[in-house]
N, C-alpha and C positions, 0 to 999 in steps of 0.2 A: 504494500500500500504506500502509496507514495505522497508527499505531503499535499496539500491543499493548496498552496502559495503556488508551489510548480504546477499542479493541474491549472491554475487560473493562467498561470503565463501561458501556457501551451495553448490553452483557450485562446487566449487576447491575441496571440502572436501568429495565429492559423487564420486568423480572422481578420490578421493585415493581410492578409496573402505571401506569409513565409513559406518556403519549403521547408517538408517535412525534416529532409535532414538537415538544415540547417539550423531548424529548432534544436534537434537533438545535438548538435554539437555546441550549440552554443548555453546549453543548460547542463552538459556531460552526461545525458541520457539517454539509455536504447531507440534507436528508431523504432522497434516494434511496440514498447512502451510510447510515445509521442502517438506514433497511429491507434493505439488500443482508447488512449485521452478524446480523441479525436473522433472517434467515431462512437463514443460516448458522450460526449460536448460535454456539458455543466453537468450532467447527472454525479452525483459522489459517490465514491465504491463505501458499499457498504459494511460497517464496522464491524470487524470478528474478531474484536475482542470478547464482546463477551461469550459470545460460543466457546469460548477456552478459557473463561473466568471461572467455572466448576470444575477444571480442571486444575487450577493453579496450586492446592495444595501438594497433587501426586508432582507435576513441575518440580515444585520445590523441592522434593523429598528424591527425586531423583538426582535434583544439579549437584545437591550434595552431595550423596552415596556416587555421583560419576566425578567428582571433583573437581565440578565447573567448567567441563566438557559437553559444549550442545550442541556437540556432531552426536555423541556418546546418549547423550539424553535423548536426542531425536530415536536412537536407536532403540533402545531401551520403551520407549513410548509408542513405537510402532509395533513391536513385539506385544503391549498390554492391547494393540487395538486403536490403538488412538495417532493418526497419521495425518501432524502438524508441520505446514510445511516448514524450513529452517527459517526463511524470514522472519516469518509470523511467531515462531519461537522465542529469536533473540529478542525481540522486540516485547515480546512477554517475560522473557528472564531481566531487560533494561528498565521495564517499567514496575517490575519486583521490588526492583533496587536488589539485586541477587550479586551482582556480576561487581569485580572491582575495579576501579582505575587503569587504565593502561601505564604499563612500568615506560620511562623514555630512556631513549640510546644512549651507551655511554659515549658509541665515535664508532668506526667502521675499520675494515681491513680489508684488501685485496690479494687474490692469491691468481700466481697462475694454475693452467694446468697441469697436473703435476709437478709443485710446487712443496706439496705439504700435506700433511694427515695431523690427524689429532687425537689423542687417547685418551681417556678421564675414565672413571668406577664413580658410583652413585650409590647411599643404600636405599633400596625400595622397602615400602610396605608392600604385602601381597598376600594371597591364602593362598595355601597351599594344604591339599588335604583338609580343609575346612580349617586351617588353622592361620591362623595372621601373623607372621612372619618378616623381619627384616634381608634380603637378601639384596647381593650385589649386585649391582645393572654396570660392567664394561660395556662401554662403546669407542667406536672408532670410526673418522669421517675424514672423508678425502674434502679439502679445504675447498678445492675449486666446485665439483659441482654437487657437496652437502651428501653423496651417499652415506649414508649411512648403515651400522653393524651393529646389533647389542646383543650380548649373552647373560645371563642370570647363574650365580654361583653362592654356597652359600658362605664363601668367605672368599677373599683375592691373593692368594699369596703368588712370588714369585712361579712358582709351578703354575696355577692359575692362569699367570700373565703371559705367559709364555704358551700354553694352550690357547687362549683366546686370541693373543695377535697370531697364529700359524693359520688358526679357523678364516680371521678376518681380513690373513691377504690372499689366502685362498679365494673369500668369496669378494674381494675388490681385482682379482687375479693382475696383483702386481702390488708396487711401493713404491712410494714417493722418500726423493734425499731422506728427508726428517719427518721425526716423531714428535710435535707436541705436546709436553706433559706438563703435571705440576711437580712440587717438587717431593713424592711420594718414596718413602722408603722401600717400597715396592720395586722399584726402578731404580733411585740414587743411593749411592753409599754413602756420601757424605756431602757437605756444602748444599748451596741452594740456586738458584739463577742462571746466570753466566757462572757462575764457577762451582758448579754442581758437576761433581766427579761418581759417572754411574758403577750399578756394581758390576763387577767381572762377567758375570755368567749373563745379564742382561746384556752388556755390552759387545759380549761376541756372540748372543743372538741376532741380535740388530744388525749385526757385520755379515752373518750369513744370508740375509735379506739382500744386503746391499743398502742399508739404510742407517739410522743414527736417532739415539734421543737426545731432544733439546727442550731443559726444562724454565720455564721462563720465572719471573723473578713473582716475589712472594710477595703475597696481597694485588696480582694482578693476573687474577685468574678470566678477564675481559680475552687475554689474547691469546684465548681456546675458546673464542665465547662460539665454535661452528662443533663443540661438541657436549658445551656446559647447557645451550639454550635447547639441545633437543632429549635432554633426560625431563626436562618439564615437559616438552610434550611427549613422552611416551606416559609419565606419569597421565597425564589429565587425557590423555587417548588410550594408549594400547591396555593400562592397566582397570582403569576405570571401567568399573560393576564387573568383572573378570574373576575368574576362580581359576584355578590349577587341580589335576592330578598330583601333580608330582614337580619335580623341576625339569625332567625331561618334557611335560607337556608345555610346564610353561615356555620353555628354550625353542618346542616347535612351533609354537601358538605365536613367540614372537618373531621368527622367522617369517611367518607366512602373512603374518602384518607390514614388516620393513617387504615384503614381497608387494604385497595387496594394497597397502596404503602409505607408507613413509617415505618411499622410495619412486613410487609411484603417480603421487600427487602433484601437482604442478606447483612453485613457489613462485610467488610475486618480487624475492628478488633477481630470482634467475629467468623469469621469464618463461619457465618450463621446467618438467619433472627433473630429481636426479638423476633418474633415470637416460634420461635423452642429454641432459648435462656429460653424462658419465659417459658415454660412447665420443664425446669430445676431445674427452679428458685421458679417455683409455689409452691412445697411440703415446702418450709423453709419460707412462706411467714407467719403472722399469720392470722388467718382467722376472718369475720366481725363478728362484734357482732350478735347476733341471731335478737333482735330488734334495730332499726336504726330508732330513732326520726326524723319528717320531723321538713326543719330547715326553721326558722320565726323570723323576727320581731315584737316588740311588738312599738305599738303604742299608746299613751295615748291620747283620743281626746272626746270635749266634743259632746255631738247631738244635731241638731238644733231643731229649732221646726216642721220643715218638718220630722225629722229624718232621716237626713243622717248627715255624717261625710265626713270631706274632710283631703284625703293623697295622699300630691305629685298633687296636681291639681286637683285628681280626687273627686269625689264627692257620 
């Protein structure tokens, strides 16, 4: 529904004898919207709000439990039966007073293609087994065209870190120079910034890539902000009203989202999907090593006399 001021222009302005699209560019609105005005003259579209004012409580009660996701909500509400289109949504989540402020920029970055990657871990809430759970969300995003990787693990150690970047240049099939990180014990052995000295074992992972971490300086976690700002929205999308089996379900469930929806939606500052980004981006990437060692811990343990050994409880 579109305001009232603008139907009267379109009115007044069709009735000089403008053409149609010139009305519409000069108000920043669809031609097919100017013609829909128009061929309704002064009539006023009729108000649906309140057709969805008996509804406003379940609204509510969803924006929450989705975490103020009203892709998530619309979804959620079409499954009870009730199928509001998203305009007429947001518009009822604005007029709630639901929804909060938009955050403003702190400043911008440019990357080439193949330029850069970025690495960060998040903890999530999630159920898992009907249980609520804090669990670790790594991601990894190629700077230039935002693809994006995430996996769930229930803790990040080195071993972790090391499984998860092998997965996630497998599935960007290739790496860029550098690694964006913070300054995580995970990765660095000591110092921080520019003069963060990484550990061993990280170090000549990274070298078998054919790549490198560079951990930027502390309290300026802005210049990773192409892999800090997409753990918010997997939060308030992929997680939002979601259940788990297990963490392999969840692992698959979010696979088949960064497939279905993250990666596939078009972004307004690229112009287009990461996906069509990333086919740009792929020829500048470099490519994996021919062999790719499976990655292990080593364990030092003695054998009993039954002949087993015990790791991690197990036996």
């Amino acid at each position: 529904m579109i305001p009232e001021e603008i139907r009267q222009a379109i009115v007044a302005l069709h009735a000089k004898g403008t053409a149609l699209r010139v009305i519409s560019r000069m108000l920043g609105i669809s031609r097919n919207t100017v013609r829909d005005v128009v061929k309704r003259g002064h009539e006023e579209q009729p108000d649906q709000s309140g057709s969805c004012g008996e509804h406003q409580p379940v609204i509510a009660d969803e924006y929450r439990r989705c975490g103020g996701n009203v892709v998530r909500v619309q979804e959620e509400l079409k499954d009870r039966g009730m199928e509001i289109p998203y305009s007429t949504l947001t518009r009822i989540v604005r007029d709630m007073g639901l929804r909060e402020p938009p955050k403003k920029r702190a400043g911008a970055y440019t990357f080439a293609p193949g330029e850069e990657m970025q690495h960060d871990t998040s903890p999530h809430k999630v159920i898992v087994a009907e249980k609520p759970l804090t669990a670790q969300c790594a991601g990894l995003v190629l700077a230039y065209s935002r693809r994006l990787f995430i996996r769930y693990y229930p803790r990040f150690t080195r071993f972790e870190a090391k499984v998860f970047l092998t997965e996630a240049f497998r599935f960007m099939d290739g790496v860029c120079p550098r690694i964006v990180i913070d300054n995580t014990s995970v990765v660095v052995a000591h110092g921080s910034g520019p003069s963060a000295e990484m550990a061993p074992e990280m170090d000549a992972f990274a070298r078998l890539f054919g790549t490198c971490f560079v951990a930027h300086r502390v309290r300026h976690p802005d210049r990773k902000a192409r892999i800090e700002r997409p753990f918010a929205y997997v939060e308030k999308n992929f997680l939002s009203g979601r259940t788990f089996h297990d963490f392999s379900d969840l692992n698959e469930q979010a696979l088949d989202w960064l497939i279905k929806t993250a990666n596939s939606k078009p972004k307004r500052s690229l112009g287009m999907s990461p996906d069509e980004a990333y086919l740009m981006e792929k020829t500048y990437l470099k490519p994996l090593p021919a062999y790719i060692p499976p990655v292990y811990q080593t364990f030092e343990r003695v054998v009993d006399l039954e002949g087993f050994v015990n790791v991690d409880t197990n036996r």
